[in-house]
C-alpha angles and dihedrals in degrees: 000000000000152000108220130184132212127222113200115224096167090109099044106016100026095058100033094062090040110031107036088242098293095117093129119198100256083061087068114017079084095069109015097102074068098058098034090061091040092107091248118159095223132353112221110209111165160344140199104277080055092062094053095046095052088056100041098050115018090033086227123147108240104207090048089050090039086058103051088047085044088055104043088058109056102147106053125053128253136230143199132179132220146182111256077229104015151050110174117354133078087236130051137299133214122266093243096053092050100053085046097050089057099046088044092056091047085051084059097059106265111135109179119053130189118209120196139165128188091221096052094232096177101193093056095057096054099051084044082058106037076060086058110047083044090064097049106275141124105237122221113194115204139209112201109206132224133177108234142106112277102034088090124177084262092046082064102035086050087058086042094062098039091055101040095047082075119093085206087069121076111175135008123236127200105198116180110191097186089059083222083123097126134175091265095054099040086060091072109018090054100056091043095057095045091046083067108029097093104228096304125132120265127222121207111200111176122173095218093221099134090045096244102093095098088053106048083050093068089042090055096042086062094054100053112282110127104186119065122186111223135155146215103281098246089054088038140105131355101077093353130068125290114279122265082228084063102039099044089056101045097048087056100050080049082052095238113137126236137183097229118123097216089191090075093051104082100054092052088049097046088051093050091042087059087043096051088048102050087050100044093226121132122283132173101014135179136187145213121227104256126190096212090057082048084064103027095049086191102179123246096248105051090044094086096040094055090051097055094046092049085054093045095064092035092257100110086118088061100060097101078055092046092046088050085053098049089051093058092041097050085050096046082056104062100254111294124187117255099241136115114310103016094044085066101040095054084048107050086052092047084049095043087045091056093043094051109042091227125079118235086005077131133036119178120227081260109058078053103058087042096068095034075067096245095142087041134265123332109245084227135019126279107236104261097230091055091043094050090048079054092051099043085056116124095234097041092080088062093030091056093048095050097073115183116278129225105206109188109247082258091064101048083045090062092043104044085044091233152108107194107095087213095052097045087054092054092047089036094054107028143052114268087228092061093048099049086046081056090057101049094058089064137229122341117301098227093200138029116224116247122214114207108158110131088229096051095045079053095057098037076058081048097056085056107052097032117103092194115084085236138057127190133196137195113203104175098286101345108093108194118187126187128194129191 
């Protein structure tokens, strides 16, 4: 039997996959001394696409934010994740940025870093994490997991090798984004790893979005792997990881140890539960194994994201259509695996092929740079007859002979008008308009209102059941009418 230890992504993962990463800081500083003496290993709390979103859309300030939550949470460390080339956007990021965004996070008080990239360009994780451990953090490397024909067991174990021969690089991490890790696989993925891992740890992260992470955590618990990435129940599951409840309970009734108190669970749930349904957004989600996800491998936390922008422009009926669409282009484009950025890209063209009629009509600037080899090589080739309709695009001529600056930190410096490196990543990375919206709404709000009333709970039932853009109710004298 095994020790294993538990990683929390409530606060990162979680809701990432469920609410769309607009989790702000008020919504778990109530309940993060809980967390924080839970017993968990590590407690993941942000990235760089969090921060954006954060500005963009809640108008909060995420290092303000990152530092309460920071603070709240003294005992356990903290984590943060990062691109090996790129925070933010779907293209790449200068060198510089790159090395700053990551001292500025372990100022802050975030002490354990993962670095991944999609292309697996070796040498630039490990300089992203020599960065790291220089500036005072344990460095996870990740190896993020696809299905497909040529990402073998020795493909990975190769990876394997190459990152934990660093001393810069504390643990190993299998993420597999898709959640289509089963038993069968594991066997043989897992051993092979270990055999050159050098005696390092290994992490084990699974969006459960087949319904079978829970269980290939046990699988590969009893292969070798001893940290296991879980969240609170409401902000578990469907397109995030398995729950810590589950888990927790599981690992004990296979007789493996763990360093959870269960007893502090419940509460955390039951407050992210109220905050889930004051906000509408999804809580406590399953989901049935699926073939076409199988194929797709569409990431957790891009699922949502791809539904809501489907119902935003009236196309929601057309998702099976658009999931078809993501499996041949990720094909046509040689496998690659469904992370941030490539997960995007793949689905932004299969989007763009439904809309049109007309398959590659459009290419965005990215595809592009993806097969001019911007973001490295492809593990597999892209089909020729898809690569030459790329390069014949109109924009690929201008694209290919732009090739991605490196500006020194000076110079951004000069650019951006600051001095204070927080201040240059947000200006650097985001619009000015969003930033100066930040700024309007204030300091940070420390707590997010809960309504419990049983009538309002009621009419909030009501809203969404309702097919009228109004509900009215009569309480005795009190008249409350809401309106979409």
């Amino acid at each position: 039997m095994a020790h294993v230890d538990l990683l929390d992504e409530t606060m990162r993962d979680g809701q990432q996959s469920l609410w769309g990463m607009r989790m702000q800081a008020g919504m778990a500083l109530p309940v993060a001394p809980l967390i924080d003496r839970a017993g968990f290993r590590v407690i993941d709390l942000t990235g760089s696409s969090l921060f954006e979103v954060l500005i963009r859309h809640c108008q909060e300030d995420p290092w303000q934010g990152l530092d309460a939550l920071v603070a709240a949470m003294p005992r356990t460390p903290k984590r943060a994740g990062t691109r090996s080339n790129g925070a933010v956007t779907f293209a790449t990021t200068p060198d510089s940025l790159m090395e700053l965004w990551v001292q500025r996070l372990i100022a802050h008080g975030v002490h354990s870093i993962w670095v991944y990239d999609v292309m697996f360009n070796i040498d630039k994780m490990l300089r992203m994490a020599h960065v790291a451990k220089q500036a005072g953090a344990v460095v996870t490397g990740a190896m993020m997991f696809t299905l497909s024909p040529v990402h073998s067991d020795e493909y990975y174990a190769d990876k394997a090798d190459k990152l934990s021969a660093s001393p810069d690089v504390s643990t190993l991490l299998l993420y597999d984004t898709g959640g289509v890790l089963e038993r069968d696989r594991l066997r043989t993925l897992i051993p092979a790893l270990i055999a050159r891992a050098h005696g390092k740890p290994i992490e084990f992260h699974s969006n459960n979005i087949l319904g079978q992470s829970a269980k290939a955590y046990l699988d590969a618990v009893e292969l070798g792997v001893s940290i296991l990435h879980t969240s609170t129940r409401p902000l578990a599951n469907g397109p995030a990881v398995p729950s810590t409840e589950i888990m927790a309970h599981n690992l004990q009734l296979m007789g493996h140890t763990h360093s959870i108190d269960t007893s502090l669970l419940k509460p955390v749930a039951d407050h992210f539960e109220r905050v889930g349904k004051a906000k509408g957004w999804l809580i406590n989600q399953s989901n049935e194994y699926d073939v076409l996800s199988l194929q797709s491998q569409i990431p957790g936390g891009m699922m949502g994201t791809l539904r809501a922008h489907l119902a935003q422009h009236n196309m929601s009926e057309r998702e099976y259509e658009v999931l078809r669409e993501v499996a041949h282009v990720r094909r046509e484009l040689g496998w690659p695996v469904m992370a941030t950025p490539l997960s995007q890209l793949v689905g932004i063209q299969a989007v763009l092929n439904v809309v049109s009629g007309k398959r590659y009509s459009i290419i965005p600037d990215e595809v592009i740079q993806y097969a001019a080899g911007f973001y490295g090589p492809p593990v597999a080739p892209i089909e020729p007859d898809i690569l030459d309709r790329i390069m014949s695009a109109p924009r690929a001529k201008d694209i290919l002979a732009s090739r991605p600056e490196q500006p020194t930190l000076a110079e951004l410096r000069r650019r951006l008008g600051t001095d204070d490196d927080d201040e240059l990543l947000l200006r650097a990375l985001v619009p000015e308009a969003d930033l100066q919206r930040m700024r309007a709404a204030g300091p940070l709000q420390r707590d997010f209102p809960l309504v419990t009333a049983p009538e309002l709970e009621e009419a909030a039932r009501l809203m969404r059941v309702a097919k009228g853009p109004v509900v009215q109710m009569r309480l005795g004298e009190l008249t409350l009418r809401l309106q979409r």
